[in-house]
C-alpha positions in Angstrom: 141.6 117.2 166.7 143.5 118.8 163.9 142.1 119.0 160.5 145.9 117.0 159.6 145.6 115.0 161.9 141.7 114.1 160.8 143.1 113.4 157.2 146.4 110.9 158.8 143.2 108.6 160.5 140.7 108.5 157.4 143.7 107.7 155.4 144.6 104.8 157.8 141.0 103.6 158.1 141.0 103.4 154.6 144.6 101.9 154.2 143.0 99.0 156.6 139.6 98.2 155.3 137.8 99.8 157.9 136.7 103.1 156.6 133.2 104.1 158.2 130.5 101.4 157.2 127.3 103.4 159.0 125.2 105.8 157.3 123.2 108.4 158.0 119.4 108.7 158.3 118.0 109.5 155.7 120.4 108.0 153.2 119.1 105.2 150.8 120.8 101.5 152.3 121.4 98.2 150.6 119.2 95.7 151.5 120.1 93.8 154.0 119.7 90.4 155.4 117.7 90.5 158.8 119.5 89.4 161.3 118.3 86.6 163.8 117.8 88.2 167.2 119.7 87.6 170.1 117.8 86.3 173.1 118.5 88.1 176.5 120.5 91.4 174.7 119.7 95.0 176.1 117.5 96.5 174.3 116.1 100.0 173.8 113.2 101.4 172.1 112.8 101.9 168.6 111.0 104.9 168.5 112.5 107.4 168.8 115.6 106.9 167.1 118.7 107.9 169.0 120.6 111.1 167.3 124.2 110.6 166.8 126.4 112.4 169.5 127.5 115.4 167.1 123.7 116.7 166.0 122.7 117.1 170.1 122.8 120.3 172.1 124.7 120.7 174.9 122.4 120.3 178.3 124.0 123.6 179.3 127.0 126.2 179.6 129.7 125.6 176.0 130.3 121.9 177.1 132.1 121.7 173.9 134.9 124.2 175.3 134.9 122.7 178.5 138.3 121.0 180.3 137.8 117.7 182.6 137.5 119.7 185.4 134.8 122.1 184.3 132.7 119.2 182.3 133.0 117.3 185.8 131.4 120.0 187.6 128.7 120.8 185.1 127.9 116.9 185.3 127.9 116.9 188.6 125.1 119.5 188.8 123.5 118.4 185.6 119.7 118.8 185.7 119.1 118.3 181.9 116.8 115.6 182.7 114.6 113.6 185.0 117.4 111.3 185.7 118.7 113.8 188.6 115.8 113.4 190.7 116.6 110.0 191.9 120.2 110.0 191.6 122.8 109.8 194.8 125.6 110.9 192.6 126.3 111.4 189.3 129.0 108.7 187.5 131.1 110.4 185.3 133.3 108.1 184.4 137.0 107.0 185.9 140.3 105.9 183.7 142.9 107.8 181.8 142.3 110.5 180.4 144.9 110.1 177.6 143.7 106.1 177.1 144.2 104.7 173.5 141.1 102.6 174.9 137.6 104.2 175.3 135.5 101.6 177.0 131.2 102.8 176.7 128.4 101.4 179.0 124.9 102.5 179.2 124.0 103.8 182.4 125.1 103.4 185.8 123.6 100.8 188.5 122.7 100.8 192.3 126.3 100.4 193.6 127.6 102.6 190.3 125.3 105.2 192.1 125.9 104.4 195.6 130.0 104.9 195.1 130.2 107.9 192.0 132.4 105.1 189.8 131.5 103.3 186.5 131.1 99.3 186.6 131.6 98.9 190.6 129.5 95.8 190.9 129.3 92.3 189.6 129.2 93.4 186.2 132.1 95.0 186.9 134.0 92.8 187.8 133.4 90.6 185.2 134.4 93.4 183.0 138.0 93.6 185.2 138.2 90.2 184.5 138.0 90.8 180.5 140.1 93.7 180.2 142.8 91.2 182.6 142.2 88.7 179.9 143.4 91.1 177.3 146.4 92.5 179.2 144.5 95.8 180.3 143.3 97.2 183.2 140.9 99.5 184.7 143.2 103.0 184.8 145.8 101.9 182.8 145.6 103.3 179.1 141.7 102.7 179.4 138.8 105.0 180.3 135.0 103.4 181.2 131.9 105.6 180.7 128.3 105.4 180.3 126.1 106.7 177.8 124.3 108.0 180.7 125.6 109.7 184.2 122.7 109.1 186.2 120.8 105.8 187.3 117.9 105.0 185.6 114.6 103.7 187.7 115.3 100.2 188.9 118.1 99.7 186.0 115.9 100.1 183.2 117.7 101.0 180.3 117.9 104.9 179.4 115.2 106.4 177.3 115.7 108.0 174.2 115.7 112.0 175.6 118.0 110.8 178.5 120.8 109.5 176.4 120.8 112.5 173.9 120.5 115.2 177.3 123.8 113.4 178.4 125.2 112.5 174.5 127.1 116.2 174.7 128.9 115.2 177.8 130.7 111.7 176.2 131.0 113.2 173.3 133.7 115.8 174.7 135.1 113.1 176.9 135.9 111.4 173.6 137.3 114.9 172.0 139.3 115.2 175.4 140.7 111.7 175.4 140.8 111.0 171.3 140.9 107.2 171.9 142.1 105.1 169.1 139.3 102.6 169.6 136.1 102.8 171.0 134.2 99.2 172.7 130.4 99.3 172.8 129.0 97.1 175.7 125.6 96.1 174.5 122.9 97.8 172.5 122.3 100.7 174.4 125.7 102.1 174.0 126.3 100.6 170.0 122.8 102.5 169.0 123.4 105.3 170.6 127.1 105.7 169.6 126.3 105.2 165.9 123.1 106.9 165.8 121.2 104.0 164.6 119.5 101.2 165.5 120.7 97.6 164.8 120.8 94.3 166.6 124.2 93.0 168.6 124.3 90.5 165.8 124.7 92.7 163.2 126.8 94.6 164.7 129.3 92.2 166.0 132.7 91.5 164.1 133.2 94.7 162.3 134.8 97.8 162.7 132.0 100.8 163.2 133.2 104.7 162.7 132.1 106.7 165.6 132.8 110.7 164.7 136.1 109.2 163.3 137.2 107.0 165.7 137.4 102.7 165.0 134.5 101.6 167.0 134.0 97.8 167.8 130.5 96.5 169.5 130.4 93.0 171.7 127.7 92.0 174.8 127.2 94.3 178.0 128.9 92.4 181.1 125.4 92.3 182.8 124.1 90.2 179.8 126.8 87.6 180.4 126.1 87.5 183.5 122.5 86.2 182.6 124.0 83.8 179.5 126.9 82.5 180.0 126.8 80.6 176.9 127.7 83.9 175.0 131.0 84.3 177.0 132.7 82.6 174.2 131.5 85.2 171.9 132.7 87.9 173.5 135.8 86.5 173.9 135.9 86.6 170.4 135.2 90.3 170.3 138.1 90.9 172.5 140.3 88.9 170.5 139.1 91.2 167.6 139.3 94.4 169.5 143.5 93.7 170.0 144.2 92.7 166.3 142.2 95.7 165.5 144.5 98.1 168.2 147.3 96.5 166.9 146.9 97.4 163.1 145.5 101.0 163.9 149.3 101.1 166.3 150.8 99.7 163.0 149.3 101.9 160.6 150.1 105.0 162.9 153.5 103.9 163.2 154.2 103.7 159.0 152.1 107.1 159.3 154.9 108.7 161.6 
């Protein structure tokens, strides 16, 4: 991305409120009221803390040069971590490449790895069934990736040197797409996007900067699977995410 074009979305983030509200280890924070946890949510460990995308180094080879087809193949031969050893393939991630909508998972399951393709099984198709709900669909102005291209052990969720050995391979499928928004599914993608850790509850309802980009956080569709009494929430999320779309589409419009 440009350095103009850079300056045209900080000045519509901050024209709409939502300039970036994370901050960066290290940095002194207001005190905050704990949040009440969320029984059933995905979480990951708090030591160590994940490292946001942009301070990782590549697994190998200049990934940060690389086109779709030369980032696929080094994925697809991608021995950065243990992950490989028990993988049948590696799940790169499937959509439009060009897709104003970046949707982020955290890793890939048994049928994800059985069939080389994102958010295949029931969780899936639940998530098919919220993107239809919002008048998208899988393909069609909307890319799906993981935090991490290989199955973890019996769906555990990925460990802290998994998810930064893969962090340099999303973060050029985000400089290669340049989304306008970005939807973390669960705690293992929001912590991991934003480089810090924080409860789905605190997270929720609010507009996240991730390297620039309006980033938005609701439930994985594996957890409402197991509680369908947050449906309703993340519902509301969605709702969210399209009046969010639909200002950032506004602002670029008065931009142009």
């Amino acid at each position: 991305m440009t350095e103009a074009a850079d300056r045209r979305r900080e000045e519509m983030l901050r024209e709409m409120g939502i300039s970036p509200i994370w901050r960066l280890r290290g940095a002194p924070a207001a005190a905050e009221a704990p949040a009440a946890p969320v029984t059933g949510t995905t979480l990951v460990a708090a030591e160590p803390q994940p490292q946001p995308m942009a301070a990782v180094i590549a697994p190998r080879g200049d990934v940060a040069g690389m086109d779709w087809p030369a980032l696929q193949s080094c994925v697809a031969d991608c021995t950065a971590c243990g992950l490989h050893k028990g993988r049948n393939k590696t799940v790169f991630g499937v959509g439009d490449q060009q897709a104003d909508w970046l949707i982020v998972g955290e890793g890939p399951g048994a049928d994800e790895d059985a069939q080389g393709e994102p958010f295949v099984g029931q969780a899936g198709r639940l998530l098919d069934n919220m993107l239809a709900a919002i008048k998208l669909k899988r393909g069609a102005n909307v890319y799906i990736a993981n935090i991490v291209k290989c199955r973890p052990p019996g769906n555990r969720n990925p460990q802290a040197d998994e998810a930064q050995a893969c962090a340099p391979y999303l973060k050029r499928q985000i400089e290669l797409i340049q989304p306008k928004l970005i939807i973390a599914l669960g705690k293992v993608a929001a912590v991991n996007l934003l480089g810090r850790d924080a409860s789905i509850a605190s997270l929720r309802g609010a507009v996240h900067d991730c390297r620039g980009i309006p980033l938005i956080v609701t439930y994985h569709p594996a957890y409402l699977l197991r509680t369908l009494s947050d449906k309703a929430k993340a519902w509301e999320d969605l709702c969210f995410a399209v009046t969010t779309m639909q200002a950032l589409q506004s602002a670029q419009s008065a931009a142009t």
